[in-house]
C-alpha positions as CSV (number, residue, x, y, z in Angstrom):
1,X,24.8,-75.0,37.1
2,X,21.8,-73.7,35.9
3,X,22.1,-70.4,37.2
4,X,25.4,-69.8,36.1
5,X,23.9,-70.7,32.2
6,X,21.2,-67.9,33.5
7,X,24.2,-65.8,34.5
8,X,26.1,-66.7,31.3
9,X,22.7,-65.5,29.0
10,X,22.0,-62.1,31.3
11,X,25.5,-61.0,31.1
12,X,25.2,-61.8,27.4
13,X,22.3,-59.1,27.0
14,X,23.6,-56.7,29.6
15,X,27.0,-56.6,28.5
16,X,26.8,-54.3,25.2
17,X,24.4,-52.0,26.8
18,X,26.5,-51.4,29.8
19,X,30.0,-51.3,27.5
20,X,28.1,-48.4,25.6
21,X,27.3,-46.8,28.5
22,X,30.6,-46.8,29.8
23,X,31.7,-45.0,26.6
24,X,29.4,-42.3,27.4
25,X,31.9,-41.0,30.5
26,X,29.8,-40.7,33.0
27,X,31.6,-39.5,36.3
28,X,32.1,-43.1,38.4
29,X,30.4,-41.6,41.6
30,X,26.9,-41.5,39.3
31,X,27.7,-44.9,38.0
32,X,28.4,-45.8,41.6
33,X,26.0,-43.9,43.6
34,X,23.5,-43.0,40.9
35,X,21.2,-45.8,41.7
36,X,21.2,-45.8,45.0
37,X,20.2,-42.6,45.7
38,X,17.5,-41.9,42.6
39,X,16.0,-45.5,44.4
40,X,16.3,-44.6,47.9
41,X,13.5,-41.8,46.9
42,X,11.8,-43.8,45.2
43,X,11.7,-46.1,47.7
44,X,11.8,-43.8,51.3
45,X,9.4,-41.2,49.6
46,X,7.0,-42.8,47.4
47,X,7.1,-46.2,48.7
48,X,6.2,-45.4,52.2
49,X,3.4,-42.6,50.9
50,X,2.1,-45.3,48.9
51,X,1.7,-47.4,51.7
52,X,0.8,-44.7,54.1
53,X,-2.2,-43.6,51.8
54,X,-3.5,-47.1,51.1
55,X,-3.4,-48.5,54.8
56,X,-4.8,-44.8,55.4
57,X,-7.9,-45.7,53.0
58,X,-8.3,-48.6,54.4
59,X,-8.6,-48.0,58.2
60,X,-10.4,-44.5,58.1
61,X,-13.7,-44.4,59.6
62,X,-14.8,-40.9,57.9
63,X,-16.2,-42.4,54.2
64,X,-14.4,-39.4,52.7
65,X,-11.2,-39.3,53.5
66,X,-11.0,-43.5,52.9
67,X,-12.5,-43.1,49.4
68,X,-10.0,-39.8,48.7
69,X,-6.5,-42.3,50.4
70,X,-8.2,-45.2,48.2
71,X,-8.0,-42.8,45.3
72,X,-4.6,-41.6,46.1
73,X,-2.9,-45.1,46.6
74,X,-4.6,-46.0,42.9
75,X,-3.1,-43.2,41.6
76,X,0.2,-43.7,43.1
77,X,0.8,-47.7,43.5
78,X,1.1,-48.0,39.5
79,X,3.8,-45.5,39.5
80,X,5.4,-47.1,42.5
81,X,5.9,-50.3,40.4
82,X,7.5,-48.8,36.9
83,X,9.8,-47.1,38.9
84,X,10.7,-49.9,40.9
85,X,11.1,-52.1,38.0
86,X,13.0,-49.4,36.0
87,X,15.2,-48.9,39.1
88,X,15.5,-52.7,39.4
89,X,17.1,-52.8,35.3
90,X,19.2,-49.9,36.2
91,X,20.8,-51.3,39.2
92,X,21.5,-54.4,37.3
93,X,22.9,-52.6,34.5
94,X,24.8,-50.4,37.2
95,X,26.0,-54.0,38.8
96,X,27.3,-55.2,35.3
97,X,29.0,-51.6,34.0
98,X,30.8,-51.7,37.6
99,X,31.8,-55.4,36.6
100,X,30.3,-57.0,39.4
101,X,28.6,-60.4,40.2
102,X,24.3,-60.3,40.4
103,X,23.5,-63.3,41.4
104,X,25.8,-63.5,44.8
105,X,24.5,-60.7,46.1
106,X,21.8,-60.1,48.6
107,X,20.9,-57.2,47.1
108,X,19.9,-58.4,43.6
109,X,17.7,-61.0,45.6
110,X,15.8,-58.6,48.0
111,X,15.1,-56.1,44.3
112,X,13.7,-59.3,42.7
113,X,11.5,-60.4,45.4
114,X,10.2,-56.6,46.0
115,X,9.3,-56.6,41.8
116,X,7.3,-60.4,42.6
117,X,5.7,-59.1,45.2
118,X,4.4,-55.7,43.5
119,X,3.3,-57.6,40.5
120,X,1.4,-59.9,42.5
121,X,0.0,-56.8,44.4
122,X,-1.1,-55.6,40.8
123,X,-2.6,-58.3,39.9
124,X,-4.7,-59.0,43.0
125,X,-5.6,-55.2,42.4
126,X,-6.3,-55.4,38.8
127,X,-8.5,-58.8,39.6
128,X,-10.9,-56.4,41.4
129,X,-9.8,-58.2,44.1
130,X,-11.3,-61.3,42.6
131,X,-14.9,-59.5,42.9
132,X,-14.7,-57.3,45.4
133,X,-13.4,-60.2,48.1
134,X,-12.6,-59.1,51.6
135,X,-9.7,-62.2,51.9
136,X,-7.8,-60.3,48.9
137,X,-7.8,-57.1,50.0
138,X,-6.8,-58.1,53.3
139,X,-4.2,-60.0,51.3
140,X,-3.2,-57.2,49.4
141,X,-2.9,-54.9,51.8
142,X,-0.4,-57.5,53.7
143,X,1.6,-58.1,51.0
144,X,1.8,-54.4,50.1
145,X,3.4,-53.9,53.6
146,X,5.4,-56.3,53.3
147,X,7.1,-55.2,50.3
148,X,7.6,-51.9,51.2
149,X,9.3,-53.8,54.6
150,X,11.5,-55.9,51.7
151,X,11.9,-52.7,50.1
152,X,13.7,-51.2,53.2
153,X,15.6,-54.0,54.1
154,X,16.6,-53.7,50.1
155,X,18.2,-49.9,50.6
156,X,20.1,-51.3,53.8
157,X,21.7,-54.1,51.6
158,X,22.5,-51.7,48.6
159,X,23.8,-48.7,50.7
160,X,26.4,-52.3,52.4
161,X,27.0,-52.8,49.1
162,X,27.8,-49.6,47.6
163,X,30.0,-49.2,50.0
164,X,32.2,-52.8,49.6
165,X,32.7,-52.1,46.2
């Protein structure tokens, strides 16, 4: 009940934007496939770079390549997240223009959890790692991997989903 009043209020919002995007004419393979593949990028490049260059920092024993992969996933982990969370309006959007349900699928669950999870990742970064503490970096790193792992899983369930509908 109450996510169908959730439903009811999203759909509410999303529902003009996507009507005035549908006047635009886009071609229905970039509505369709659009998403998918400008995320799969996003997610198969950067993602795994991101995580590659931060585990890479982190496990180095030569000092200066660590602090230069440290550098690198800093650089990189901020950018990781807006496009994520851009990605993850536009595939709702995308969801609603196509006239589809969000809440029912796998899909918009695994893109939720993956923005949670990089926000928390931010914030245990932006904390300083609550003064520098081994236990959150540990954490962070963790959870970072794991993300990218639900980020994966993610492109699986959207490229099963593109394809059903």
């Amino acid at each position: 009940m109450v996510m169908e009043a959730v439903r009811a209020i999203l759909i509410s919002y999303l529902e003009p934007i996507a009507a005035w995007f549908r006047t635009l004419g886009f071609p229905e393979p970039i509505i369709h496939w659009g998403h998918p593949l400008m995320m799969g990028i996003v997610i198969f490049v950067l993602g795994s770079f991101t995580a590659w260059v931060g585990w890479q920092g982190r496990i180095s024993q030569d000092t200066e390549i660590s602090i230069k992969n440290r550098r690198s996933h800093r650089k990189l982990a901020p950018w990781l997240f807006l496009f994520i969370s851009l990605g993850y309006t536009g595939g709702v959007l995308s969801l609603v223009m196509q006239e589809q349900s969000i809440f029912e699928s796998p899909h918009f669950w695994t893109g939720s959890l993956v923005v949670f999870l990089l926000a928390l990742n931010g914030f245990i970064s932006a904390t300083k790692f609550g003064g520098n503490k081994e236990a959150l970096k540990t954490t962070h790193a963790y959870l970072g991997s794991f993300a990218v792992l639900i980020m994966f899983i993610h492109a699986f369930l959207g490229l099963s989903l593109g394809l059903s509908i």
